[in-house]
N, C-alpha and C positions, 0 to 999 in steps of 0.2 A: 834703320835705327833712328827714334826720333835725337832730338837736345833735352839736354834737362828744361831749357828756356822755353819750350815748348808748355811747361806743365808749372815753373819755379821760375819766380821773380827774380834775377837776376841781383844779389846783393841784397834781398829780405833778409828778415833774421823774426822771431817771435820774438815779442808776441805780436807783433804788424801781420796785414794780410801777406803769404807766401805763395799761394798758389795763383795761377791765372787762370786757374777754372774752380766753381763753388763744385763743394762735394757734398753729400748730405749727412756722414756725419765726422767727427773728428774725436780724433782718441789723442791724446796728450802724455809722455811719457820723460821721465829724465833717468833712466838707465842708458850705458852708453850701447848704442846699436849693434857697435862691431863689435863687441865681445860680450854682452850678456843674453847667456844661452835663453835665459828665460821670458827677455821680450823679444827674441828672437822668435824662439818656439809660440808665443803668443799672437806674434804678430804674422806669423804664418799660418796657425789655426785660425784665426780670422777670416786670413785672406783665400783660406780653401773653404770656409763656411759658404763664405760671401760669394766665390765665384769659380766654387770646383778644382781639382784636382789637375786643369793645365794650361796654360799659358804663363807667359815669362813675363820678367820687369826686368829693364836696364839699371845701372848700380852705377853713381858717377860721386864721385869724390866732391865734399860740398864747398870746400872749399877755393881750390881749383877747379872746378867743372869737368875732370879729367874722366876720361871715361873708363871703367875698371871692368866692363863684364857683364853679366846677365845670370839674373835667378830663374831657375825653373819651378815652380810650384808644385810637381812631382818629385823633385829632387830633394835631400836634406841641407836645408837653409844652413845648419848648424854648420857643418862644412864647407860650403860655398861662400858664406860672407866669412868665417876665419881668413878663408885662403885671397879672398880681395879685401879685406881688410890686411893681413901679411904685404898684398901686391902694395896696396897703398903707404904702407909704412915703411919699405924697402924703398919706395921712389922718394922719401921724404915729405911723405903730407902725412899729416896729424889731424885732420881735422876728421867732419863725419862724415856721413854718407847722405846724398839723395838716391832714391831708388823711386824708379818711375816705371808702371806697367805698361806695358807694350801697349794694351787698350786705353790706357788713359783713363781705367775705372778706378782707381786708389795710387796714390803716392804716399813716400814716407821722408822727411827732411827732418834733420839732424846735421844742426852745423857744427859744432863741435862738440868732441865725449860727453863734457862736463856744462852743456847747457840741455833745454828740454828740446825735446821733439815732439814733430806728429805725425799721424797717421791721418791721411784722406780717403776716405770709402766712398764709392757711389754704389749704397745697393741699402734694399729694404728689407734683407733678410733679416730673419728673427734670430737672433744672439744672445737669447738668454741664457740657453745650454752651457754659453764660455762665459757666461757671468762673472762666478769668478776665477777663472784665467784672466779674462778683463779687467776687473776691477782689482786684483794683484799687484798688479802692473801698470796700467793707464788709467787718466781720471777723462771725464767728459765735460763738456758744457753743464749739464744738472750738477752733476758733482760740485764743481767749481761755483754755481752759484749758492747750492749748499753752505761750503764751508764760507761763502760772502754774508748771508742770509743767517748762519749759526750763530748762536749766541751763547757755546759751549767752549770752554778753555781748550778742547784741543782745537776746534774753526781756529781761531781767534791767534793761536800760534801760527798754525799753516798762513792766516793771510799776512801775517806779520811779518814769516821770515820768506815767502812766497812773494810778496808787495803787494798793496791792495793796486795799485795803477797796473801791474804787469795784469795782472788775474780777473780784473773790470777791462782792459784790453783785449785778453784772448775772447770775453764773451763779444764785443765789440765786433771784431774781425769772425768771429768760429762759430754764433749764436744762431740758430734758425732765423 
């Protein structure tokens, strides 16, 4: 089994760089991981797009680095992060989750519920098909320069109460 440190900066947070390896692309999310089914299920269509129906990822508490267990990508996500998410919150951490693939082709960090996450892919598969699955749920690098670049009163809210330095940061750190 690898470390999370293997794959996650050790005390990063977003929107700074978190990973110790580039990915080629990154999905941005601020639902909380351990309990919403929907970027749960999204973030596991993805990751069967991208790279099949098997192999696993380790799952370590982001705060503690505590190690919780392993997803299998045949398995249902929806049940397996409840029940290490329950493990995590019976030992007293609150905080989120990293999950790191065994291959070290995609991580996902989320330090705590109530701040954002991401998602790291390395694959060049086409993902139109979950378009919107994807865009439901996560924004990207374009998106995010979008609503920088928008000159529409909903952009203009988003960068507002988003922060323009947080949102010019992640392109900073997450940008081709």
């Amino acid at each position: 089994m690898q470390h999370p440190f293997d794959t996650i900066t050790k005390g990063a947070n977003l929107p700074g760089p978190l990973f110790t390896q580039k990915f080629s692309r990154y999905f941005f999310f601020d639902n909380d991981i351990c309990t919403s089914d929907w970027l749960i299920t999204a973030t596991q269509q993805i990751i069967r797009a991208c790279f099949g129906a098997t192999g696993c990822a380790h799952v370590f508490a982001s705060t503690s680095y505590t190690y919780l267990g392993v997803i299998d990508s045949r398995e249902d996500w929806l049940v397996n992060i409840a029940g290490l998410s329950k493990q995590m919150h019976d030992s007293r951490e609150y905080g989120g989750f990293i999950i790191v693939d065994a291959q070290k082709q995609w991580a996902l960090f989320q330090n705590t519920p109530v701040e954002n996450g991401v998602l790291g892919i390395n694959s060049d598969k086409d993902l139109s098909a979950l378009n919107d699955t994807i865009y439901d749920i996560f924004v990207d690098c374009e998106i995010i320069k979008g609503w920088l670049n928008g000159s529409g009163q909903r952009e203009r809210r988003l960068v507002e109460s988003i922060g323009f330095d947080y949102l010019t940061a992640l392109l900073k750190y997450y940008d081709k």
